[in-house]
N, C-alpha and C positions, 0 to 999 in steps of 0.2 A: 538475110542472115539466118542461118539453120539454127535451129533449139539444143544443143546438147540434153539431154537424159540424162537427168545426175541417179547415178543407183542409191538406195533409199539406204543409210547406213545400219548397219546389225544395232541390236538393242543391246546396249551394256549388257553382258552376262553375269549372272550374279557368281558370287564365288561360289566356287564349291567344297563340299562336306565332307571331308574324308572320312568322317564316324559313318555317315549316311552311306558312301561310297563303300566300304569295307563290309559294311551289316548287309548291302545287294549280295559282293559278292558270295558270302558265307551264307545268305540265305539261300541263294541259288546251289549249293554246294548239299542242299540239303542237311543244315547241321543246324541247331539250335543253339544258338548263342547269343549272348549281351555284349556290347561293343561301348564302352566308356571314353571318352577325351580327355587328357589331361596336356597339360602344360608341363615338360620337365625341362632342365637346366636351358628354359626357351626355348624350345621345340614343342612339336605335337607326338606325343606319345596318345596312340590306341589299345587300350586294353582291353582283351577279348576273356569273356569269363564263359564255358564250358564244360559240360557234362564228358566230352572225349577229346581233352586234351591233346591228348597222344597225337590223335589223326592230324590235329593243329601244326604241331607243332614237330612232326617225323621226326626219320633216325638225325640225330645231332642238331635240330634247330633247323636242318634243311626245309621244310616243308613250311615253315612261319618265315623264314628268311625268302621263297620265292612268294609267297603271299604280298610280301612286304614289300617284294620288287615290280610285282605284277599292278598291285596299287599306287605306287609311285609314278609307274610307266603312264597308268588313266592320268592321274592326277597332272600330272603334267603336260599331256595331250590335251587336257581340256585346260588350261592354266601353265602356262611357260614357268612361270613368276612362282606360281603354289610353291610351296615349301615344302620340304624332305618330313619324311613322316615315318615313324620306327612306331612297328607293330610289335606286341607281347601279347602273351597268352598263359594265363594263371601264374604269373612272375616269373615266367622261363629264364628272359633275359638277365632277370636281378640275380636270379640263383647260378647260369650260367657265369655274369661276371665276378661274382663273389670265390667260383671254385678257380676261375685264370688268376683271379687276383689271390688267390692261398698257394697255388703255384707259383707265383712269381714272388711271392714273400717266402717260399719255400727255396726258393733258387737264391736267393738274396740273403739268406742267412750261412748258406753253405759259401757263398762271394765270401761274406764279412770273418766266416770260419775262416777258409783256407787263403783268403786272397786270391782262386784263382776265377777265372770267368766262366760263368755257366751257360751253357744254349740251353734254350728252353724252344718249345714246339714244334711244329709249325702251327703259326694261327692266321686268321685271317687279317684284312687289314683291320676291320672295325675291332678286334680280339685285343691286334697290336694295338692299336691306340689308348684303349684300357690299360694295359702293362703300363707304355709310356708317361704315360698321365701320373698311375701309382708312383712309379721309380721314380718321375721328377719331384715327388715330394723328400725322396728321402738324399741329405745332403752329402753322404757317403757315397751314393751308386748312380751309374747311368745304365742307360737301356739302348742298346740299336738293332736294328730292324738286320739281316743277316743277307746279304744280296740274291741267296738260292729261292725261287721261287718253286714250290711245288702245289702248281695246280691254284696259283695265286695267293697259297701261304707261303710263311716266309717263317723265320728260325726268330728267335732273339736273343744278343747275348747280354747278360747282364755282368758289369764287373766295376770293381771299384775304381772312381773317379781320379783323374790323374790328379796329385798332391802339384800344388803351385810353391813355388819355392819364392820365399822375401828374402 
């Protein structure tokens, strides 16, 4: 009867650090910065604090949004499983959401004026979902996503909700 060779199994991998994983790549980037973890609405938010923002964070959020993709892509090459991880840099994102959502109460006031339906952007999908979220709180308006895609944005129009009749 022959021996099979049983191959000697890999050693549990321990999880891995997306603060630690992000602080490589930006140390390798040659930039000096501090890399925080936090917890937000249960996810892992990275916040990166910075002497040259800017370079972080390029034209339109571009340059923090491939960061973000690029460390997602490790993370989940080393860990299937890892969880989705949203990087910031000196509260870009907070300040970015803050001015979509002054736009979109901007457009929604003009709805509630005239009655009629406003497009608003093109924004991305992560942009739209912020509007969404907002406009489902308010019990007069909805919000839909505009079928044209340009370049993976897309429009939204916001207008008031259709009246149910008793």
């Amino acid at each position: 009867m022959e021996s099979e060779s049983v191959a000697p199994r890999p050693a549990a991998t321990p999880p891995v650090d997306p603060r630690a994983v992000l602080q490589t790549m930006l140390d390798g980037l040659n930039l000096q910065t501090k890399v925080e973890s936090q917890i937000h609405d249960g996810a892992i938010l990275l916040l990166i604090t910075t002497a040259e923002p800017g370079r972080l964070i390029g034209k339109g959020g571009q340059t923090l949004s491939q960061l973000q993709f690029l460390l997602n892509r490790i993370l989940q090459r080393q860990d299937p499983a890892a969880p989705r991880v949203t990087v910031d840099c000196e509260n870009y994102r907070d300040r970015q959401n803050d001015e979509i959502i002054h736009r979109a109460d901007e457009a929604a006031d003009r709805v509630r004026r005239w009655g009629d339906a406003v497009r608003i952007g093109p924004y991305s999908a992560f942009e739209r979902r912020v509007i969404h979220q907002h406009i489902e709180k308010d019990p007069e308006l909805e919000a839909t996503s505009d079928g044209e895609e340009d370049g993976g944005r897309k429009k939204i129009i916001i207008r008031l909700k259709p009246r149910t009749t008793t």
